[in-house]
PDB file of N, CA, C and O in Angstrom:
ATOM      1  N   UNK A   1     201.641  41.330 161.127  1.00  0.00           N
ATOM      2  CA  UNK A   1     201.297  42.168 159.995  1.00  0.00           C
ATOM      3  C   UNK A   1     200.105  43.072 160.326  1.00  0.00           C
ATOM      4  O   UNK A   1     200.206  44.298 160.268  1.00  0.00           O
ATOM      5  N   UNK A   2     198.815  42.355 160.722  1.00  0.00           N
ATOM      6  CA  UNK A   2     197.867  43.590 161.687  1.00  0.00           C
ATOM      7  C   UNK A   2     198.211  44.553 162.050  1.00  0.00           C
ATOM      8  O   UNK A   2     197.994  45.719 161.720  1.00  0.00           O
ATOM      9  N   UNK A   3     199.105  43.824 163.181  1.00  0.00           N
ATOM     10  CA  UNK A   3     199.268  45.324 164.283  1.00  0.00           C
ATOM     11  C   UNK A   3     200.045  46.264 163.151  1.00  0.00           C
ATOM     12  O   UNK A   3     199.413  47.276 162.848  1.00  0.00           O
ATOM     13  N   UNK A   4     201.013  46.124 162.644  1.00  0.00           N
ATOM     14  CA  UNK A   4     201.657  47.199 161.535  1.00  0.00           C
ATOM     15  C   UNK A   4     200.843  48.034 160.824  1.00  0.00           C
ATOM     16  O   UNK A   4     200.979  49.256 160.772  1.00  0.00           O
ATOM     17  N   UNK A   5     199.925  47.337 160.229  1.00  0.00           N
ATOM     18  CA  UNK A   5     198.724  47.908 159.520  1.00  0.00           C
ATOM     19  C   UNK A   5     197.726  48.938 160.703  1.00  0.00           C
ATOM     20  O   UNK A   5     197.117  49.959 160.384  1.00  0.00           O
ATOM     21  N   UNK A   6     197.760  48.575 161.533  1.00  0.00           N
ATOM     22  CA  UNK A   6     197.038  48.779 162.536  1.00  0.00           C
ATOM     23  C   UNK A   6     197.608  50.150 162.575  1.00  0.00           C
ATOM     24  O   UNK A   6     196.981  51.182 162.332  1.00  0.00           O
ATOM     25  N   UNK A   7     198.851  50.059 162.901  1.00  0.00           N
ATOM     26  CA  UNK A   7     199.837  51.489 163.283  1.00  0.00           C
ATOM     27  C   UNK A   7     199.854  52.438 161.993  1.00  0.00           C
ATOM     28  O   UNK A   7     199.710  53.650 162.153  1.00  0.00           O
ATOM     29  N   UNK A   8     200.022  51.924 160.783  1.00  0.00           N
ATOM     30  CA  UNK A   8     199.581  52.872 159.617  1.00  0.00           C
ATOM     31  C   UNK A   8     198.740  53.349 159.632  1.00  0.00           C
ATOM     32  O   UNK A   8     198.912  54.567 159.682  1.00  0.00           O
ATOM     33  N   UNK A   9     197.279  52.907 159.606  1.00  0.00           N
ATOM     34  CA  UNK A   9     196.342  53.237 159.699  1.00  0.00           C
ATOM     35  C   UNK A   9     196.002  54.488 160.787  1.00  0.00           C
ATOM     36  O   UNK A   9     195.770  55.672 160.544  1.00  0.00           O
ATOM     37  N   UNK A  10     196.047  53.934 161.789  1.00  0.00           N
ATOM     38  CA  UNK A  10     196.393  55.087 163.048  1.00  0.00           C
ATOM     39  C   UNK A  10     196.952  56.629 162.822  1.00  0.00           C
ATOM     40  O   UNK A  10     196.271  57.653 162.773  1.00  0.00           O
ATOM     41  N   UNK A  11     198.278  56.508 162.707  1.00  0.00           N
ATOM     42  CA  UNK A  11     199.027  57.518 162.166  1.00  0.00           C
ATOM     43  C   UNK A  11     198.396  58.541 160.984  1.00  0.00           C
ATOM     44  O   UNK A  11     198.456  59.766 160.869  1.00  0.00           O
ATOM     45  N   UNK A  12     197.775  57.512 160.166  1.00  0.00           N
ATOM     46  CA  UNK A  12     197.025  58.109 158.823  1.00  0.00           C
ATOM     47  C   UNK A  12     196.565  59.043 159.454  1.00  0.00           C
ATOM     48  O   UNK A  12     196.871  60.225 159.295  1.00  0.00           O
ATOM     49  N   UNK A  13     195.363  58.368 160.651  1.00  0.00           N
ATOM     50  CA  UNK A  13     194.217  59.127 160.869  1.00  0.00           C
ATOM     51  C   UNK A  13     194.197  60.082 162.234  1.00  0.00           C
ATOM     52  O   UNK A  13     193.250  60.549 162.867  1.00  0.00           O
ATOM     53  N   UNK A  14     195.975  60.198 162.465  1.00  0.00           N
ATOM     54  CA  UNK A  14     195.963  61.192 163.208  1.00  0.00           C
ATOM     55  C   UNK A  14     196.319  62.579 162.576  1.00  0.00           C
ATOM     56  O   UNK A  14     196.002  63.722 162.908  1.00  0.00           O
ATOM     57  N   UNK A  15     197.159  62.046 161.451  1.00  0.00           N
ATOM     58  CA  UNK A  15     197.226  63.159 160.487  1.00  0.00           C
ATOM     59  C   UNK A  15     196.200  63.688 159.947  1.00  0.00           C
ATOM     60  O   UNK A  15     196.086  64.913 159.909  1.00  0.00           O
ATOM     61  N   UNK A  16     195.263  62.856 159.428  1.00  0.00           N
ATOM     62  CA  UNK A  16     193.527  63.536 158.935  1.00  0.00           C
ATOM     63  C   UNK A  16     193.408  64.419 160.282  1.00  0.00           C
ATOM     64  O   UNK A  16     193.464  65.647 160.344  1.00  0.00           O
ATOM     65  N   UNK A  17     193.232  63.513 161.341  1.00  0.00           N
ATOM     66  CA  UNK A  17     192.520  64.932 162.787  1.00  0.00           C
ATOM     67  C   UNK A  17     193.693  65.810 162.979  1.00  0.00           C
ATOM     68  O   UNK A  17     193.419  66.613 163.871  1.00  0.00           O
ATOM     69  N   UNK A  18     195.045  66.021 162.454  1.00  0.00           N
ATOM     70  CA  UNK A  18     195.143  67.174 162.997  1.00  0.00           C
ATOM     71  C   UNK A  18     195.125  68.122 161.971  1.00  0.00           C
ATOM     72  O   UNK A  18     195.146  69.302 162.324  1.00  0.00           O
ATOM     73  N   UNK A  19     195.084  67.803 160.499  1.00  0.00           N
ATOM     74  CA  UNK A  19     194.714  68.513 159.201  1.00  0.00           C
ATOM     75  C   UNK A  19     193.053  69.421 159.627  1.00  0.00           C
ATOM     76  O   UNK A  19     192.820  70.629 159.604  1.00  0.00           O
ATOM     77  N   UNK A  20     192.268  68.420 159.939  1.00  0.00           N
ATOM     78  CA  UNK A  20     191.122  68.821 160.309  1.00  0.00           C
ATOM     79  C   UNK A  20     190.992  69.694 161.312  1.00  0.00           C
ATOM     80  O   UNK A  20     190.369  70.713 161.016  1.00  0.00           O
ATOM     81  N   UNK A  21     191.467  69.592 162.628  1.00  0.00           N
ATOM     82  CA  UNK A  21     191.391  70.344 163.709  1.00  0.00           C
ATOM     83  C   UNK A  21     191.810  71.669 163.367  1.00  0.00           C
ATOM     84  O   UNK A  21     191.182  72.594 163.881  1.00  0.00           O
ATOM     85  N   UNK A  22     192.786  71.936 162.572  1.00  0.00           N
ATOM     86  CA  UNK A  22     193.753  72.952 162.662  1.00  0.00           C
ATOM     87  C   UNK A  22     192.747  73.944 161.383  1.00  0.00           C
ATOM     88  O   UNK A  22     192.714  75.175 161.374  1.00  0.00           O
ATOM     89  N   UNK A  23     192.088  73.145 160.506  1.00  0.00           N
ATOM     90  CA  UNK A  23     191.628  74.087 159.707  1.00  0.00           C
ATOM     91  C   UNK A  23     190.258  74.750 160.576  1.00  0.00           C
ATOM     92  O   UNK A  23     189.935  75.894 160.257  1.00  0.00           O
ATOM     93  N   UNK A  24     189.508  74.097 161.591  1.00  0.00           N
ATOM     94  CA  UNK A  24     188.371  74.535 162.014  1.00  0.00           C
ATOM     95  C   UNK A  24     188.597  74.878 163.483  1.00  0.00           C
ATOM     96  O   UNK A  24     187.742  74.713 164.354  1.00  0.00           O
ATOM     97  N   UNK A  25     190.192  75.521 163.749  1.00  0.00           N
ATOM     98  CA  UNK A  25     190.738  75.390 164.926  1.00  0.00           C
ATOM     99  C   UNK A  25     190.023  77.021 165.017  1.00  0.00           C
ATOM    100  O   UNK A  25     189.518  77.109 166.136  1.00  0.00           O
ATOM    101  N   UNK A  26     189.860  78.033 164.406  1.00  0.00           N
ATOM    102  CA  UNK A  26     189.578  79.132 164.301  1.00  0.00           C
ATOM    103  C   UNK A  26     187.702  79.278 164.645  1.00  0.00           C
ATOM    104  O   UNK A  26     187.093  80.339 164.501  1.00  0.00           O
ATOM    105  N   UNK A  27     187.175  78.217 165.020  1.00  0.00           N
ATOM    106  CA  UNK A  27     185.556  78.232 165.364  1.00  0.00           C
ATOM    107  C   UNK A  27     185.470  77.657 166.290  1.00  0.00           C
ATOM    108  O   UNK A  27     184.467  77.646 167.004  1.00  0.00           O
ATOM    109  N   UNK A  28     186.355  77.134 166.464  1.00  0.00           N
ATOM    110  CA  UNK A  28     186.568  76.260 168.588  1.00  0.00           C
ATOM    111  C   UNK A  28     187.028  77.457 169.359  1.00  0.00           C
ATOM    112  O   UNK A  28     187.529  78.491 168.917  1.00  0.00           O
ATOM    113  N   UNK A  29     186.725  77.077 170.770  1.00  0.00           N
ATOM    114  CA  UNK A  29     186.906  78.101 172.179  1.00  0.00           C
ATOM    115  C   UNK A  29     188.255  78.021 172.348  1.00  0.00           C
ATOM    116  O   UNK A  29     188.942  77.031 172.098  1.00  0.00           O
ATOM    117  N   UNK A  30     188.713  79.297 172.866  1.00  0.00           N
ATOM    118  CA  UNK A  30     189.903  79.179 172.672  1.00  0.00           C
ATOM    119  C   UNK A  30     190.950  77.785 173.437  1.00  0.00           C
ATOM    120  O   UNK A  30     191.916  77.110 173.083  1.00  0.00           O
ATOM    121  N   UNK A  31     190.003  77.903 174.729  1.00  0.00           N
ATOM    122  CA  UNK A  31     190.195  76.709 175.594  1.00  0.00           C
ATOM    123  C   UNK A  31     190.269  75.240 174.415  1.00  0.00           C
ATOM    124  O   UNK A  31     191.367  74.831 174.037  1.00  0.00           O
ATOM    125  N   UNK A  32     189.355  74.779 174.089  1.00  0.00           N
ATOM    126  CA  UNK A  32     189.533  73.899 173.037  1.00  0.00           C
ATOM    127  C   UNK A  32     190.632  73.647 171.982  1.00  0.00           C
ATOM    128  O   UNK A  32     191.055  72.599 171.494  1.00  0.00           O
ATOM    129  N   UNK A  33     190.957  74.940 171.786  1.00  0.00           N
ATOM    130  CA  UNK A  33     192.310  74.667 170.522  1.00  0.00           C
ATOM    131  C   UNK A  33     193.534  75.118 171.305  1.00  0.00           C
ATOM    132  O   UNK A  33     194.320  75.670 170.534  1.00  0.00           O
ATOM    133  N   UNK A  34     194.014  75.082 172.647  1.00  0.00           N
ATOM    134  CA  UNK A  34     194.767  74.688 173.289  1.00  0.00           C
ATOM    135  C   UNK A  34     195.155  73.655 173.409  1.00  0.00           C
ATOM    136  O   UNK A  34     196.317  73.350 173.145  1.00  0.00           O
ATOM    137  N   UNK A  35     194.189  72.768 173.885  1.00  0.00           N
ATOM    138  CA  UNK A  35     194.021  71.358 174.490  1.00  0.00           C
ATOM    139  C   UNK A  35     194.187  70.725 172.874  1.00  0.00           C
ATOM    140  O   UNK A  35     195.032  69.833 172.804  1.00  0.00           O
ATOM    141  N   UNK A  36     193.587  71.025 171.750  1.00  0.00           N
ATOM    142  CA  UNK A  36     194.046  70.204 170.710  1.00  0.00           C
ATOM    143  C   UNK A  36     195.648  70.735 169.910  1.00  0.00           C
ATOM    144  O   UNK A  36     196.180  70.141 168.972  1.00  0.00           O
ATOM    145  N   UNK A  37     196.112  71.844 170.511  1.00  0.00           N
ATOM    146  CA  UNK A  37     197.279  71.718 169.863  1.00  0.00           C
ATOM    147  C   UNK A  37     198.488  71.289 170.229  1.00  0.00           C
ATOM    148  O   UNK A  37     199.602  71.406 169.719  1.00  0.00           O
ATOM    149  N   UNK A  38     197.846  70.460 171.780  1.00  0.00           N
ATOM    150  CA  UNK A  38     198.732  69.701 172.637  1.00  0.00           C
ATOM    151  C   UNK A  38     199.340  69.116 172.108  1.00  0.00           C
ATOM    152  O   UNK A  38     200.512  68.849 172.371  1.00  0.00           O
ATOM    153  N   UNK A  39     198.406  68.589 170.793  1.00  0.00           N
ATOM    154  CA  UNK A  39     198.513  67.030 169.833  1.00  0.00           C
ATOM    155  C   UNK A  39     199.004  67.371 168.131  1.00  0.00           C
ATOM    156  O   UNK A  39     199.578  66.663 167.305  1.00  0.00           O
ATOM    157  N   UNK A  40     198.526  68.668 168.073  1.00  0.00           N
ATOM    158  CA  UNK A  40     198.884  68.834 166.719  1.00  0.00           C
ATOM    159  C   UNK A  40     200.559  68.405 166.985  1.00  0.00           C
ATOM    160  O   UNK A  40     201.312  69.310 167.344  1.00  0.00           O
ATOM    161  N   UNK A  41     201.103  67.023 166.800  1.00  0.00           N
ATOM    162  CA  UNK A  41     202.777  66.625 166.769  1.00  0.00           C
ATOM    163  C   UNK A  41     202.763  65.378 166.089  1.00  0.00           C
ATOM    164  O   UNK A  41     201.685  65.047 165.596  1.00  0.00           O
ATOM    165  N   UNK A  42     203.644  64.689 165.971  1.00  0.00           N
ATOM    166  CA  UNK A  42     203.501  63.414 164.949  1.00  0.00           C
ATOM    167  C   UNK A  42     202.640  62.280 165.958  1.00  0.00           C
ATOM    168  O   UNK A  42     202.410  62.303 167.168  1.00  0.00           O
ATOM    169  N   UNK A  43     202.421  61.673 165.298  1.00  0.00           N
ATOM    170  CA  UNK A  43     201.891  60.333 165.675  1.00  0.00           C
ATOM    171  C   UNK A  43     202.891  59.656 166.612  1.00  0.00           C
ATOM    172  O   UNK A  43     202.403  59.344 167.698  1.00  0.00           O
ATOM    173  N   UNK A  44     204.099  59.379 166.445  1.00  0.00           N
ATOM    174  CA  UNK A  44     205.292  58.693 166.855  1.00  0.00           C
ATOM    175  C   UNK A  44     205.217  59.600 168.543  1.00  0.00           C
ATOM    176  O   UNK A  44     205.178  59.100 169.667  1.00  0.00           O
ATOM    177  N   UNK A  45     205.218  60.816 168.203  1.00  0.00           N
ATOM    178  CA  UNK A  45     205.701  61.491 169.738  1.00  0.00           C
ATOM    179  C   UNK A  45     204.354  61.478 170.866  1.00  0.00           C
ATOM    180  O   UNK A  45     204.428  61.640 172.084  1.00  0.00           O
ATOM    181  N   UNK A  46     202.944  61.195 169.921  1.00  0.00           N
ATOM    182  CA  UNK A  46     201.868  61.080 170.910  1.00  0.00           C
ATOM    183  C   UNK A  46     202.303  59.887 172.536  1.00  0.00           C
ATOM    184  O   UNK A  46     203.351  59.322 172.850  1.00  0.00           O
ATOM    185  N   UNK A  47     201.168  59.926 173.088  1.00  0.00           N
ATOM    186  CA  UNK A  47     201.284  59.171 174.747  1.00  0.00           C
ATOM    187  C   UNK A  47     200.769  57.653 174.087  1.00  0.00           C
ATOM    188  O   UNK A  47     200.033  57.710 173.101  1.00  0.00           O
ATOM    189  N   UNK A  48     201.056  56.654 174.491  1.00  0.00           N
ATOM    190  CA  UNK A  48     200.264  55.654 174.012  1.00  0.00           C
ATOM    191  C   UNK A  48     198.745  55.400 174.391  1.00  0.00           C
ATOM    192  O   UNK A  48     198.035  54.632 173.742  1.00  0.00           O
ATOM    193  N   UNK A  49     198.274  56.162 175.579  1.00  0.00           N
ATOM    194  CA  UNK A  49     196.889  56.501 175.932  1.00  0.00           C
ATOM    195  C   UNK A  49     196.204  56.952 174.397  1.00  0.00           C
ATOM    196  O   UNK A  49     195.274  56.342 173.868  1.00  0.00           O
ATOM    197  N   UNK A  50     196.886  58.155 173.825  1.00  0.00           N
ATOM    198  CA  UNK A  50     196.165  59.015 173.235  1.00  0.00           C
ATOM    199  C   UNK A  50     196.568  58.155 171.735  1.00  0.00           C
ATOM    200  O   UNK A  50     195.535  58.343 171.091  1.00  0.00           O
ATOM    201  N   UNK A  51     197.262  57.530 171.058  1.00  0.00           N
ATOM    202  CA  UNK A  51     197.527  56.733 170.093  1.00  0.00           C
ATOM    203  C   UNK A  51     196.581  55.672 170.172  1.00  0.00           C
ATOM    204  O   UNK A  51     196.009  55.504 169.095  1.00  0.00           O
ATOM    205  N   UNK A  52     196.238  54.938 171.030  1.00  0.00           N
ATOM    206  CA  UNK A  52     194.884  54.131 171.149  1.00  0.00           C
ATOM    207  C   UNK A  52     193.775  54.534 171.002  1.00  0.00           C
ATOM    208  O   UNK A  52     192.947  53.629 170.898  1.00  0.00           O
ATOM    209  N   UNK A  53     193.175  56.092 170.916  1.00  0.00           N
ATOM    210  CA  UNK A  53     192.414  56.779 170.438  1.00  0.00           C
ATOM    211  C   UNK A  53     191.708  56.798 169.358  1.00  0.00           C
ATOM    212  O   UNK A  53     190.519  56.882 169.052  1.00  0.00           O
ATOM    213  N   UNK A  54     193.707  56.603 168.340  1.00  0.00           N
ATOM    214  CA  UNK A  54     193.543  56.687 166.932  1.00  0.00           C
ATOM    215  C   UNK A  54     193.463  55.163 166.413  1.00  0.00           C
ATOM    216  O   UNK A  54     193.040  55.017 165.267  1.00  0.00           O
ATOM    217  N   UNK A  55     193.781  54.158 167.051  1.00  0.00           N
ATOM    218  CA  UNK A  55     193.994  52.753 166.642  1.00  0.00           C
ATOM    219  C   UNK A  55     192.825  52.242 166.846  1.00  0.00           C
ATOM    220  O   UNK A  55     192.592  51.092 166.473  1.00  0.00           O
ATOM    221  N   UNK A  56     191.734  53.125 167.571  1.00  0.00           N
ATOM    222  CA  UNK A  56     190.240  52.669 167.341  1.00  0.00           C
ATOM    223  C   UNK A  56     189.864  52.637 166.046  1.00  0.00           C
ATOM    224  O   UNK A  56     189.786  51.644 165.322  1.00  0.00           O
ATOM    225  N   UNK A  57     189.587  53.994 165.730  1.00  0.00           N
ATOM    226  CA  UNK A  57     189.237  53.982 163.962  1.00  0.00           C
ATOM    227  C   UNK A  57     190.166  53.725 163.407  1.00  0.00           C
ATOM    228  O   UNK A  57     190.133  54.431 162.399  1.00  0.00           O
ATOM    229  N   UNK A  58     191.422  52.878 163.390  1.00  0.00           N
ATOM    230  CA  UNK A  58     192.227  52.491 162.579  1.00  0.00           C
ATOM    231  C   UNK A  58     191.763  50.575 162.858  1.00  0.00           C
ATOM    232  O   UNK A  58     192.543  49.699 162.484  1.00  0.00           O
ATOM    233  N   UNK A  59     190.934  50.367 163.282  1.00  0.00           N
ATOM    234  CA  UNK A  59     190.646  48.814 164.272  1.00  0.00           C
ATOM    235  C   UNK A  59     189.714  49.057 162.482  1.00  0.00           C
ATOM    236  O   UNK A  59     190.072  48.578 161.407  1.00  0.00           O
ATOM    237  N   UNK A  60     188.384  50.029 162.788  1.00  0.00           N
ATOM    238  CA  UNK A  60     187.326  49.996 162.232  1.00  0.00           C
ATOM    239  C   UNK A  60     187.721  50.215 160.779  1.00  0.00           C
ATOM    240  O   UNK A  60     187.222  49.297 160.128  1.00  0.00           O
ATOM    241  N   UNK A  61     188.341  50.965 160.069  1.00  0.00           N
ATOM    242  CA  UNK A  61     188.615  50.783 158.815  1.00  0.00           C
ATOM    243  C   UNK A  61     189.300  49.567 158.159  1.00  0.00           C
ATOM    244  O   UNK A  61     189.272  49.371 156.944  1.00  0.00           O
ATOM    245  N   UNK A  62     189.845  48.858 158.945  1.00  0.00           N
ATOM    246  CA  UNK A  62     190.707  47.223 158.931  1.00  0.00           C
ATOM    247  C   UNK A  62     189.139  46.348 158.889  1.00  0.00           C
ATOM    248  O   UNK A  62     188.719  45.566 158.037  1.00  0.00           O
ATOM    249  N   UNK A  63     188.632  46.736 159.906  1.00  0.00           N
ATOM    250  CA  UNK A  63     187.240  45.855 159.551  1.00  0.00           C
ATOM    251  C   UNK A  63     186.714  45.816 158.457  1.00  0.00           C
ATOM    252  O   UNK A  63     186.574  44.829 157.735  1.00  0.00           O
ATOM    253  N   UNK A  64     186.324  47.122 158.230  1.00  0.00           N
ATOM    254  CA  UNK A  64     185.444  47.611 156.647  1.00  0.00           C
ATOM    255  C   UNK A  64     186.129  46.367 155.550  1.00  0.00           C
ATOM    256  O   UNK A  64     185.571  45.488 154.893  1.00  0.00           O
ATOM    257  N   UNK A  65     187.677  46.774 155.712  1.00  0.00           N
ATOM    258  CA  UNK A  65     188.520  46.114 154.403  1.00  0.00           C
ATOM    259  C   UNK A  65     188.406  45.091 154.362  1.00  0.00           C
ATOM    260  O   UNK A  65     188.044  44.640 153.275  1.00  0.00           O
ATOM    261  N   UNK A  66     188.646  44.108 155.517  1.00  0.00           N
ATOM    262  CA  UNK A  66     188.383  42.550 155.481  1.00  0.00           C
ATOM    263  C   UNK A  66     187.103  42.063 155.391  1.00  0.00           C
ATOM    264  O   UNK A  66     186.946  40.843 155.376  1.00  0.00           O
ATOM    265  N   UNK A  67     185.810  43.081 155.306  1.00  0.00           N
ATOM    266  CA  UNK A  67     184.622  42.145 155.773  1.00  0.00           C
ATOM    267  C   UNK A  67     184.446  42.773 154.160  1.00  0.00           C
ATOM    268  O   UNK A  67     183.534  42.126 153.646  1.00  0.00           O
ATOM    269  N   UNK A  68     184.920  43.673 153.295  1.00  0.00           N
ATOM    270  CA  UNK A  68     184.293  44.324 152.072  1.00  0.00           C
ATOM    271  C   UNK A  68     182.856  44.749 152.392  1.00  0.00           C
ATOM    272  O   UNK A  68     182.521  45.524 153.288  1.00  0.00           O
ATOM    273  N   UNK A  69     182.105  44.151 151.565  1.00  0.00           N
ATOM    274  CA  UNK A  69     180.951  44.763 151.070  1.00  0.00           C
ATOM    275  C   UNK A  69     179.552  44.238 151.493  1.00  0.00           C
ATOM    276  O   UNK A  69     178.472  44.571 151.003  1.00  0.00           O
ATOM    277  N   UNK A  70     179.870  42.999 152.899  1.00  0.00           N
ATOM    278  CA  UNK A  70     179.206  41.938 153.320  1.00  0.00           C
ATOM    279  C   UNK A  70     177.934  42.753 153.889  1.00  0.00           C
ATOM    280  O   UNK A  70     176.996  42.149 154.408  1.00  0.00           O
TER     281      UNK A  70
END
């Protein structure tokens, strides 16, 4: 059940970075919003290198939830 959650979470928050990237893609070098629109693609089609990226802060918001307000 983790890891599932784990993978939601992830996905969530690759969709937040590429919502994000793409709106402030216009103040990055052009070099820079190349290299990030490598990724602007679903979560599912990312490398599993670069999906472990996102399953970091998807680790850390799972923390937040289980530890609450400690």
């Amino acid at each position: 059940m983790t890891k599932e959650i784990i993978e939601k979470l992830a996905d969530l928050e690759h969709e937040q970075w590429v919502k994000w990237s793409k709106s402030v893609a216009h103040e990055v070098s052009l070099e820079r919003r190349e290299r990030w629109q490598a990724y602007w693609i679903p979560y599912s089609a990312l490398s599993e290198e670069i999906k472990e990226q996102d399953r970091v802060w998807a680790r850390k918001v799972l923390e937040v939830i289980e530890n609450g307000t400690e």
